[in-house]
C-alpha positions, -999 to +999 in steps of 0.1 A: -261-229+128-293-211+112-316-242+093-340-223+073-366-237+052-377-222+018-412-241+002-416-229-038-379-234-041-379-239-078-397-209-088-381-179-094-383-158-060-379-189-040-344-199-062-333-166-055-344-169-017-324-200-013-294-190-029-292-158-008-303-174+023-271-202+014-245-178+013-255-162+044-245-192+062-278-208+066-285-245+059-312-246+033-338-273+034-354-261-007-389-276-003-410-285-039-426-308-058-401-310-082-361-306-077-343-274-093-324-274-120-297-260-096-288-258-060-267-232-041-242-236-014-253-250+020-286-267-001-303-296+002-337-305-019-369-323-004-397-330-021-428-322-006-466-311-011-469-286+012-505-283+013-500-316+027-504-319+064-489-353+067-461-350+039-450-313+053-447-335+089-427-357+077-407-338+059-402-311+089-390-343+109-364-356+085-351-317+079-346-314+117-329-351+115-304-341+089-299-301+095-313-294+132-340-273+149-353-251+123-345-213+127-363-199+098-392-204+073-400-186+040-432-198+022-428-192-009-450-216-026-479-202-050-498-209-082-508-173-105-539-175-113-559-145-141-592-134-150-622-118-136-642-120-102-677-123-120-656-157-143-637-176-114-649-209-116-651-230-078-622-254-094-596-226-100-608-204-069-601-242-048-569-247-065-552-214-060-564-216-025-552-255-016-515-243-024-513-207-016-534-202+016-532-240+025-496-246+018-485-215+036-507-223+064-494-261+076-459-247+076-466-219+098-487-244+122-460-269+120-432-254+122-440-225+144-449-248+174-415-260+175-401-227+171-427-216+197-414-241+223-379-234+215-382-198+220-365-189+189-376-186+150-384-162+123-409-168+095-416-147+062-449-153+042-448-139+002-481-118-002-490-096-028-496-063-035-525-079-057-542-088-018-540-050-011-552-029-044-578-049-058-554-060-088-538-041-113-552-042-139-583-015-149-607-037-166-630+001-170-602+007-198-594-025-215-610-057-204-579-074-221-560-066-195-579-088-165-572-115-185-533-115-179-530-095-148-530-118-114-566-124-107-589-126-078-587-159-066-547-152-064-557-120-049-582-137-023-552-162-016-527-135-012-548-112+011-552-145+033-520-147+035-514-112+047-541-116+075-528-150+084-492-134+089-506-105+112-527-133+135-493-152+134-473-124+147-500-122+173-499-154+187-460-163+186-449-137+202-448-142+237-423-169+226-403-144+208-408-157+176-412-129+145-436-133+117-434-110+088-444-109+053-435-093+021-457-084-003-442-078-041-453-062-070-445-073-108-420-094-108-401-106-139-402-146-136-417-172-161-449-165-137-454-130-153-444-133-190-481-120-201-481-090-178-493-064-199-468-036-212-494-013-204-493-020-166-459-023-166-456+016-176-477+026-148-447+012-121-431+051-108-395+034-111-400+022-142-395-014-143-402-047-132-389-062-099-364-087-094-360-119-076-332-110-056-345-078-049-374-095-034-349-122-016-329-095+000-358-083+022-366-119+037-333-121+040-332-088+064-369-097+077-354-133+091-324-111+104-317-097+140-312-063+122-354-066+120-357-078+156-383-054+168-405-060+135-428-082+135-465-084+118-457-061+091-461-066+055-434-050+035-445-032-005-416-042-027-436-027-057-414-001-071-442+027-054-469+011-076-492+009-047-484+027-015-499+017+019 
C-alpha cells in the first residue's frame, strides 16, 4: 500500500492533490493547520506546522504508526504574497519564506531520510512559474498590476524551492528515490481572486488553470510511468512562460 503525504491540504491545489492521490489507491496523511471542510476516500487529517521541525517529526512518526512507511510526499504548503521588490518589508519577505521555503524544506529532510534508507519514495515540490519569469505582471505598463500579481518574496520562496528540488534529486538518488517539482501558472483558487484580467488575457490557451489539472501531474510525477525523471520542474502554465 502507497502512504503519501500531502502538506497545504486545505487549499485548493492540495484538496485536489489529495482527492486524486485517494482514489488512486493511496492512503493519504492531508497535513494543515486547520482541517478541510472535506475529506476524500482513503483520507485521514493531521494537523501540523510544517515549518516546524519538531511538530512535522512527530507527526511523520504517528503517520507511519497509523498508515506505514511513507511512499510519497507532495508539499503543497504556501502563503501568496503581492507587491513590489523595492516595498517588501523584512516581516513579509520572513513570513513567506518560514512556510514556503522552510515548510517544504523539513519535510523533504525528514521524510526523505527514511525513504532514503528504505530505498524507495517519490516527492513532488509546488513551485512557480513566478520563481522562473521574474513575475507576471509588467509594472513598465501599469504599476496596478504588481500590486495583485504574486510578488517577489513569493517568487524568492518559489525559485528556492525549484533549486532545493534539483539539489534533492541530486542527493537521493543513489537510493533511488525521485524528486520532482511542478511549477504552475495562474491558477483559479481563493489564492488568485485579484489576478488582474489583464494578465489573465496574455495566457496562449486562454484561461486560468485548474486544480486538478495541476494534481494530475503529481499524480503521474509520483508514478512509475515517470520513473526515469527525476530533478525536473514541470511548466503547467498554459504556454505563458516557456523554458
Amino acid at each position: 500500500m502507497n502512504v503519501a503525504v500531502v502538506t497545504g491540504a486545505g487549499g485548493a491545489i492540495g484538496s485536489a492533490v489529495c482527492k486524486l492521490l485517494g482514489s488512486e489507491g493511496y492512503r493519504v496523511a492531508a497535513l494543515d493547520l486547520a482541517e478541510p471542510q472535506v475529506l476524500g476516500p482513503n483520507m485521514r487529517f493531521y494537523s501540523c506546522d510544517v515549518a516546524s521541525r519538531i511538530a512535522v517529526r512527530d507527526v511523520v512518526e504517528q503517520i507511519e504508526d497509523d498508515m506505514g512507511p511513507i511512499t510519497a510526499l507532495v508539499n503543497v504548503a504556501g502563503v501568496l504574497s503581492t507587491g513590489s521588490a523595492l516595498e517588501l518589508k523584512v516581516s513579509e519577505f520572513e513570513r513567506v519564506m518560514r512556510v514556503n521555503v522552510q515548510g517544504t524544506l523539513i519535510p523533504c529532510q525528514l521524510i526523505g531520510q527514511l525513504m532514503a534508507e528504505r530505498k524507495r519514495g517519490s516527492i513532488v515540490n509546488i513551485g512557480s512559474v513566478v520563481g522562473k519569469n521574474g513575475g507576471n505582471a509588467r509594472p513598465w505598463l501599469d504599476a496596478n498590476e504588481q500590486a495583485r500579481a504574486g510578488g517577489v518574496a513569493y517568487g524568492m520562496s518559489k525559485s528556492a524551492v525549484h533549486t532545493m528540488t534539483l539539489f534533492l534529486a541530486k542527493e537521493l538518488a543513489s537510493a533511488g528515490v525521485r524528486v520532482n517539482a511542478v511549477a504552475p501558472g495562474p491558477i483559479a483558487t481563493e489564492m488568485t481572486t485579484s489576478f488582474p484580467d489583464n494578465l489573465r488575457a496574455l495566457i496562449p490557451l486562454g484561461r486560468m488553470g485548474r486544480a486538478e489539472e495541476v494534481a494530475s501531474a503529481v499524480s503521474f510525477m509520483l508514478s512509475d510511468k515517470a520513473g526515469f525523471i527525476s530533478g525536473e520542474i514541470l511548466d503547467i502554465n498554459g504556454a505563458l512562460w516557456c523554458d
